[in-house]
C-alpha positions as CSV (number, residue, x, y, z in Angstrom):
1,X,-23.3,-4.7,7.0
2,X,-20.8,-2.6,5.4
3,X,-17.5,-3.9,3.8
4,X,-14.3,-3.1,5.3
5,X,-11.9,-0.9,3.4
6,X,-9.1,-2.6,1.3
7,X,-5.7,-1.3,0.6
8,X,-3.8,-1.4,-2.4
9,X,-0.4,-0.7,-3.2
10,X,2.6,-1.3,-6.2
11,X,5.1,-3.2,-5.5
12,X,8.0,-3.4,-7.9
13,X,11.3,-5.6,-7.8
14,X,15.0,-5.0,-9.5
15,X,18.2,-6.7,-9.0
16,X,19.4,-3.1,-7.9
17,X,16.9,-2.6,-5.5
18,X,15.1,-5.8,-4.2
19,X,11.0,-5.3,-3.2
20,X,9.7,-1.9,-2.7
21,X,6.7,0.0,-2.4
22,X,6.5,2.2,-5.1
23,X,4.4,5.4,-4.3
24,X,5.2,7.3,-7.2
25,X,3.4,4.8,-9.7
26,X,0.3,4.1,-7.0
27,X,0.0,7.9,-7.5
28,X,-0.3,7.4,-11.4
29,X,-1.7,4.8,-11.3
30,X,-4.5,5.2,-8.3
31,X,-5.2,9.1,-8.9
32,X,-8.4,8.6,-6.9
33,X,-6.0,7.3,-3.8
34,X,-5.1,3.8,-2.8
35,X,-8.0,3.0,-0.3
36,X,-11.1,1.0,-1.8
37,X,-14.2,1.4,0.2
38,X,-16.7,-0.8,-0.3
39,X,-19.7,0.8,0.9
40,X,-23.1,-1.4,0.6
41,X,-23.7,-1.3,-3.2
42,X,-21.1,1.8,-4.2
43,X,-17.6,1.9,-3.9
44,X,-15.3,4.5,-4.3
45,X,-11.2,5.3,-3.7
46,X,-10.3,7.3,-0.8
47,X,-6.7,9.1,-0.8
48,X,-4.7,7.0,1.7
49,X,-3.7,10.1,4.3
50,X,-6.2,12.8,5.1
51,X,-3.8,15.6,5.9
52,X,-2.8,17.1,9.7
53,X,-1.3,13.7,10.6
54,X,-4.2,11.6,10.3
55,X,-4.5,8.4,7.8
56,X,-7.2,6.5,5.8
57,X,-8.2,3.3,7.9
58,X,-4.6,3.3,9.5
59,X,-3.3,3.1,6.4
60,X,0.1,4.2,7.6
61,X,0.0,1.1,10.1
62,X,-1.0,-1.3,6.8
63,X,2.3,0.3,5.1
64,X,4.8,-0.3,7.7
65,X,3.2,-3.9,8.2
66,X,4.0,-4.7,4.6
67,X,7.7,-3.0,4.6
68,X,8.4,-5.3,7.2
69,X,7.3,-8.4,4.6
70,X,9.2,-6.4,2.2
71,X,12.3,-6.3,3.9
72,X,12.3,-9.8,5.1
73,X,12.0,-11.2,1.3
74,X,14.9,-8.7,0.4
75,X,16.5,-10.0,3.1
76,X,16.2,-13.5,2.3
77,X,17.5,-13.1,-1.6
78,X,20.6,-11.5,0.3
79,X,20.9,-14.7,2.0
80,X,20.5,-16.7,-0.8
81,X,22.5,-14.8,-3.7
């Protein structure tokens, strides 16, 4: 059975900014791309969108889904400040 792909991203914080995805370092960071598949036995990192619109394992899906948790912490240290 092979093992589903896993996606990792950098997230930084700052008081002038709150919780962010931070592509920039990801890309310094994971050169090889941001998507781990776990084949049977090997492994290796895929690059998270594969050009004419089309993305890694709906990595662009994964992304939004985590903005959203992003945005409701940010929103909740507004609330609390």
């Amino acid at each position: 059975m092979s093992k589903m792909k896993e996606h990792y991203f950098i997230v930084k914080w700052s008081k002038a900014e709150g919780w962010e995805i931070d592509p920039a370092t990801e890309e310094v960071r994971f050169p090889d791309g941001t998507v781990w598949n776990g084949k049977e036995g090997v492994g290796e990192w895929e690059l998270p969108y594969l050009g004419e619109g089309r993305f890694n394992d709906n990595n662009d899906l994964v992304a939004e889904d985590l903005q959203v948790i992003l945005d409701y912490a940010n929103e909740r240290e507004e609330v609390n400040a």
